[in-house]
KOLZAMAR-474875 format. One record per residue (C-alpha): residue number from 1; residue in three letters; chain; x, z, y. Coordinates in steps of 0.5 Angstrom, whole numbers, plus 500, padded with zeros to 3 digits. Each point is the difference from the previous one (the first is absolute). Layout:
NUM,ALA,A,X,Z,Y
...
***
This chain:
1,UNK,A,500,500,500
2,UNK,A,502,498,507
3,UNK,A,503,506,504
4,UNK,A,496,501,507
5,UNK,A,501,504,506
6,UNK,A,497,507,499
7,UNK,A,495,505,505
8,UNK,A,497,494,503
9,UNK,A,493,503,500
10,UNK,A,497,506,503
11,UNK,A,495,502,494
12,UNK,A,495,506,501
13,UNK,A,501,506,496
14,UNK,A,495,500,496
15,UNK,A,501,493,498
16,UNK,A,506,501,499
17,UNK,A,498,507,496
18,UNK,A,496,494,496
19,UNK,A,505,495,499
20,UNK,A,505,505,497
21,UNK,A,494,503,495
22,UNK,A,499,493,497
23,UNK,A,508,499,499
24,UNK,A,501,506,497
25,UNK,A,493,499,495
26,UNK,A,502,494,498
27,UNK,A,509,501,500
28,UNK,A,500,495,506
29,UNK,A,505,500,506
30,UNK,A,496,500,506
31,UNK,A,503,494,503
32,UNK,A,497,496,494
33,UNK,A,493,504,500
34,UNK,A,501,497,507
35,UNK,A,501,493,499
36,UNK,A,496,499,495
37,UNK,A,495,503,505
38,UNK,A,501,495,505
39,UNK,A,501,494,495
40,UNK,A,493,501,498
41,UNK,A,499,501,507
42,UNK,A,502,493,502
43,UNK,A,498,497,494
44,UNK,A,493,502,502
45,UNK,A,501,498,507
46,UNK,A,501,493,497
47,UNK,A,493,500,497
48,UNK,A,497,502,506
49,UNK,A,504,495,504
50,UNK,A,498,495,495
51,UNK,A,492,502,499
52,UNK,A,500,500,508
53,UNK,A,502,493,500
54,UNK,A,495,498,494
55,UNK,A,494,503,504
56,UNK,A,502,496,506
57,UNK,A,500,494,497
58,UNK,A,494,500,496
59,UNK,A,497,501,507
60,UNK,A,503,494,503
61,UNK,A,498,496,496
62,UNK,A,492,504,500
63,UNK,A,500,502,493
64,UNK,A,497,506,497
65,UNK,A,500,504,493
66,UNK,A,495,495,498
67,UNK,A,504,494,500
68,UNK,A,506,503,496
69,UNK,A,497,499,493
70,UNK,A,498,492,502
71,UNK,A,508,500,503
72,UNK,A,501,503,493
73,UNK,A,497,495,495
74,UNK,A,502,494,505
75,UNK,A,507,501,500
76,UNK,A,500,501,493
77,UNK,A,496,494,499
78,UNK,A,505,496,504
79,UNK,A,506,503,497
80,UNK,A,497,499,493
81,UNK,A,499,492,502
82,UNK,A,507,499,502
83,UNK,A,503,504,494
84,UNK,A,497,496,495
***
């Protein structure tokens, strides 16, 4: 794992106690209870970014929850068309 600079945070005590709990429980040093915390945290930011992006092209193009399952079954039987 790469090193990186250290006491860069200001993480309030009862956090912190709440960190170092769970490193303790599961035999883990802190550094990597808090990586894998802010992984999982950009991993779902992705998502977020990603649904965010989806909803905001559903609405310019004025589709709604209704139209996916016709947008389903077209572009499957599209594809199909092209496969064989």
């Amino acid at each position: 794992m790469e090193k990186r600079a250290a006491n860069l945070l200001e993480i309030p005590s009862s956090l912190l106690a709440q960190i170092q709990a769970a490193a303790e429980e599961e035999h883990r040093p802190m550094a990597e209870v808090l990586s894998e915390a802010v992984e999982r945290y950009l991993h779902q930011r992705r998502w977020q970014k990603l649904f965010a992006y989806g909803e905001q092209r559903a609405l310019d193009l004025g589709l709604t929850e209704d139209d996916i399952p016709n947008l389903i079954a077209e572009y499957r039987r599209d594809r199909g068309s092209v496969e064989k």
